[in-house]
N, C-alpha and C positions, 0 to 999 in steps of 0.2 A: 463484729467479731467474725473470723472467717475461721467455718471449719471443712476437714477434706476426713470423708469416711468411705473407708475399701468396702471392699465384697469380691469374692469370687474364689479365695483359693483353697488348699486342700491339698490331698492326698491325690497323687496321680502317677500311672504308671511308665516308665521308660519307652519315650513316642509317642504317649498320650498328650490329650489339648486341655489347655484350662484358660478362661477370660474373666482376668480381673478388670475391676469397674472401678471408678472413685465419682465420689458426688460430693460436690464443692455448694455451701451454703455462706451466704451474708453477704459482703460488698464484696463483689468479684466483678471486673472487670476492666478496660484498659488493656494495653497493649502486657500480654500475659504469656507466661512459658507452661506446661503442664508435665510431667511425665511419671516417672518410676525410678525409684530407687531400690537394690538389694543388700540386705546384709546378711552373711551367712555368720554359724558361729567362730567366732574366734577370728574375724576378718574385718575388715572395712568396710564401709557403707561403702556400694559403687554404682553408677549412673547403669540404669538398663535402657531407657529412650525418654526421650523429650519430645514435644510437639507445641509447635510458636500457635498464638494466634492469627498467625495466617497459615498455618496445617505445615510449617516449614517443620520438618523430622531430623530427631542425631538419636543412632542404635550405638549400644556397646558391640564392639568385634564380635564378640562371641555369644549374639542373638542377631544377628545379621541374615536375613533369609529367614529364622524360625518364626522371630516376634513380632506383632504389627501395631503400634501404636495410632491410636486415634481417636478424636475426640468432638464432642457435641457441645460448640458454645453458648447457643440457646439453654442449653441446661445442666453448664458448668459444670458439665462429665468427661472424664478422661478414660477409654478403654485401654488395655493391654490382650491383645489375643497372642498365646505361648500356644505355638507348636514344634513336635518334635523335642518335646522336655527331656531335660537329660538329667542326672542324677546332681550334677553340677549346679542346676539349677534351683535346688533346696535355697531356701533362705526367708526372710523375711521381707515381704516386697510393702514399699513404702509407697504413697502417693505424694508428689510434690506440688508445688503452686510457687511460684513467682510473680509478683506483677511491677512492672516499672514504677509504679506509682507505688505499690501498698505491701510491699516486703513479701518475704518469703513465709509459706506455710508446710507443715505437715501433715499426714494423716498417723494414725496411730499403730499403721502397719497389719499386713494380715499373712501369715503362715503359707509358704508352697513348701511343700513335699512331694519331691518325686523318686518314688522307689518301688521296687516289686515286693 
């Protein structure tokens, strides 16, 4: 059973930084995709960045330059560092897991808020 648990977000102010984490436990491994998803209220779940097991990166347009995805596959970590937060950025950020071999997973999502 593979699970993926967040940490890192929170309340933050307009140009402040926040680093979400996700920690992938159980069979993980194989040629695997890692990233972020957001959903705000009343919208769509939509892709914030992905990262391959060979560190190959896709940013959504509109975190291009602020976000930086990255990840530690010794210990089936996936970071998110959000800079230059903007109020847009509210939502509920998701952890993702893909592996060619072993389906997709989720984590159970963790709260950003960015507002003064």
């Amino acid at each position: 059973q593979v699970q993926l648990v967040e940490s890192g977000g929170g309340l933050e102010q307009p140009g402040g930084s926040l680093r979400l984490s996700c920690i992938g436990s159980g069979s993980i491994g194989g040629i695997s995709t890692m990233g972020w998803y957001r959903q705000a209220p009343g919208k769509q779940r939509e892709l914030v960045a992905t990262i391959s097991s060979t560190d190959t990166t896709n940013y959504a347009d509109s975190v291009k330059g602020r976000f930086t995805i990255s990840r530690n596959n010794a210990k089936n970590t996936v970071y998110l560092q959000m800079n230059s937060l903007k109020p847009e950025d509210t939502a509920v950020y998701y952890c993702y897991l893909y592996m060619l071999l072993g389906g997709t997973y989720w984590g159970q999502g963790t709260q950003v808020t960015v507002s003064s």
